[in-house]
N, C-alpha and C positions, 0 to 999 in steps of 0.2 A: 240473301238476307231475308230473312223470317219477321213478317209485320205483328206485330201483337197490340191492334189498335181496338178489335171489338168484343174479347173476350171470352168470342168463339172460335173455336178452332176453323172450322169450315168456310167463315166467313172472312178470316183472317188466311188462311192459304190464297182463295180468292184472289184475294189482296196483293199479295205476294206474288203469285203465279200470272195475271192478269192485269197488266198496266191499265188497259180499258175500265175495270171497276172499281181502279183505284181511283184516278180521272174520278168516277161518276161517283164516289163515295166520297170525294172531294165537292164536287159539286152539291148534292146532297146536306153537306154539312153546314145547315142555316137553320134555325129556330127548332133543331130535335139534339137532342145530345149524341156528342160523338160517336159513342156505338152505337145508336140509332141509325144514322146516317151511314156508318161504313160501313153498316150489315145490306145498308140498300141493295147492295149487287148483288149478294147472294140471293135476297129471296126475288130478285126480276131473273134471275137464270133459274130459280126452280121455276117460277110461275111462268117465264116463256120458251125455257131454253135457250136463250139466248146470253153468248156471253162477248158478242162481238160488237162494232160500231155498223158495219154493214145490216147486218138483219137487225136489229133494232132500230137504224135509223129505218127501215122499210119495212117494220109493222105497222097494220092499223093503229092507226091513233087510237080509237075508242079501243080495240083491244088489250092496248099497252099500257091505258088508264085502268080499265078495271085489273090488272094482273099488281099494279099501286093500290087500287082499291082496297083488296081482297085484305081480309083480316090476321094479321095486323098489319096495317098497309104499312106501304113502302117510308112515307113520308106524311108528316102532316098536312100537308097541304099538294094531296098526290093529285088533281089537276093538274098545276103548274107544275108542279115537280117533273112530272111523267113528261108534259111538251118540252121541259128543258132538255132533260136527258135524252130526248129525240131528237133536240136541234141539235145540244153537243156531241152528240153521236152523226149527224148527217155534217158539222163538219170538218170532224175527225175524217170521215169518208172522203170529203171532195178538196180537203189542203194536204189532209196526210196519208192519203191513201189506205185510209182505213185504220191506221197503224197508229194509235195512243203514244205509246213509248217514241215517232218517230219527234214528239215533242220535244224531248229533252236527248237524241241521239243522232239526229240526221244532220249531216254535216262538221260534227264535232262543236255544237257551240258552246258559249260562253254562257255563264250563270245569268249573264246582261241578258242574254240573245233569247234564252228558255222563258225568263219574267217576260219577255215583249210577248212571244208566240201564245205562253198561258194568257196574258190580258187579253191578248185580241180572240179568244173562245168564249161564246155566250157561256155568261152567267158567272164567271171570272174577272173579278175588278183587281183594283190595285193589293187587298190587303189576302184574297183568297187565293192570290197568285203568288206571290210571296211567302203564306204558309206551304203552298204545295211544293213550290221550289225545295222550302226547308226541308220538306219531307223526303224530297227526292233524292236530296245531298245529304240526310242527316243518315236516311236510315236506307232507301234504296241503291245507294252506288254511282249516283248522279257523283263527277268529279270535273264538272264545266270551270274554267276558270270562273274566278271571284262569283262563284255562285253563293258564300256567306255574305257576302258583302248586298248582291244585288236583294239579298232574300231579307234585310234590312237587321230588326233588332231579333227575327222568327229564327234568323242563321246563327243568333249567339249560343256556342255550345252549352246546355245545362241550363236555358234559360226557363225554359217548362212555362211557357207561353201559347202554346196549342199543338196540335195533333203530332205534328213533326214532333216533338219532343217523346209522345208515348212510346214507353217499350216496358212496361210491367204496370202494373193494378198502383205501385207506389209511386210510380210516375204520372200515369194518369187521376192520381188523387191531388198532388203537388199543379197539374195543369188547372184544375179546377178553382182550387186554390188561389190561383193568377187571376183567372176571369172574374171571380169573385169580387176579387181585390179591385180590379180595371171597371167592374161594375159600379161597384161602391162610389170610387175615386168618382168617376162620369156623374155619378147622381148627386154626391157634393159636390160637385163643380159648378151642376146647374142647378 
């Protein structure tokens, strides 16, 4: 299946071809807009070559920051950004032997079983884990039992609620849309 979440072709292959930048384009995806963040992988594999969890969790730190730095950085806030994606990469390395995808394929688990393993990775809490699951079931081939279910209201089909949902320019307009709405709603609330 073919991801069409950041509008670029190259950075959307990525995506697709590469569980690992899919992972870190998830991660990524906090206070920059979606294709901000999904394009992350692409430009840290031009800027270091790297498109694995192994050599990136064991670059220089200060090298792996300025490669975020570099214009137009990686993320807003490529200090921390750059450490997370070092830690989530070092321990992709030492649970999963390196292997991103073995997240949601190792053992045959259950939609339940993927939510637990994504929360327990830095920088994935309860609702960043649950969109990715969505993503993994909606549009990657993830087919864990009751992985809709575990993935909460993000698994309802058609819901257009976040990135799981995108697969065209009118999709990701309707996503926006939502947030919008969820923003709104929250700031009448309080």
């Amino acid at each position: 299946m073919a991801l069409h979440i950041t509008g670029d072709t190259a950075a959307d292959a990525l995506l697709t071809d590469n569980p690992l930048a899919l992972l870190v384009g998830m991660l990524l995806d906090q206070q920059v807009p979606m294709e901000t963040a999904f394009a992350g992988p692409l430009k840290i594999e031009q800027r270091t070559g790297a498109t694995d969890a192994t050599t990136i969790a064991s670059m220089d730190p200060d090298e792996f920051l300025e490669a975020f730095k570099t214009t137009p950085a990686v993320h807003r806030f490529p200090g921390s950004m750059a450490t997370r994606v070092q830690t989530l990469c070092q321990e992709i390395v030492d649970q999963w032997g390196g292997d991103a995808s073995a997240l949601w394929t190792e053992g045959d688990p259950s939609g339940a079983e993927v939510l637990k393993r994504l929360k327990a990775l830095p920088g994935f809490g309860e609702q960043k884990a649950k969109i990715f699951l969505a993503l993994l079931g909606k549009q990657y081939g993830f087919t864990g039992a009751g992985w809709r279910e575990a993935a909460g209201d993000y698994g309802i089909e058609g819901s257009y609620r976040s990135v799981a949902d995108i697969v065209s320019p009118e999709s990701l307009t309707r996503v926006r849309e939502h947030k919008k709405a969820m923003k709104a709603a929250a700031k009448a609330k309080a």
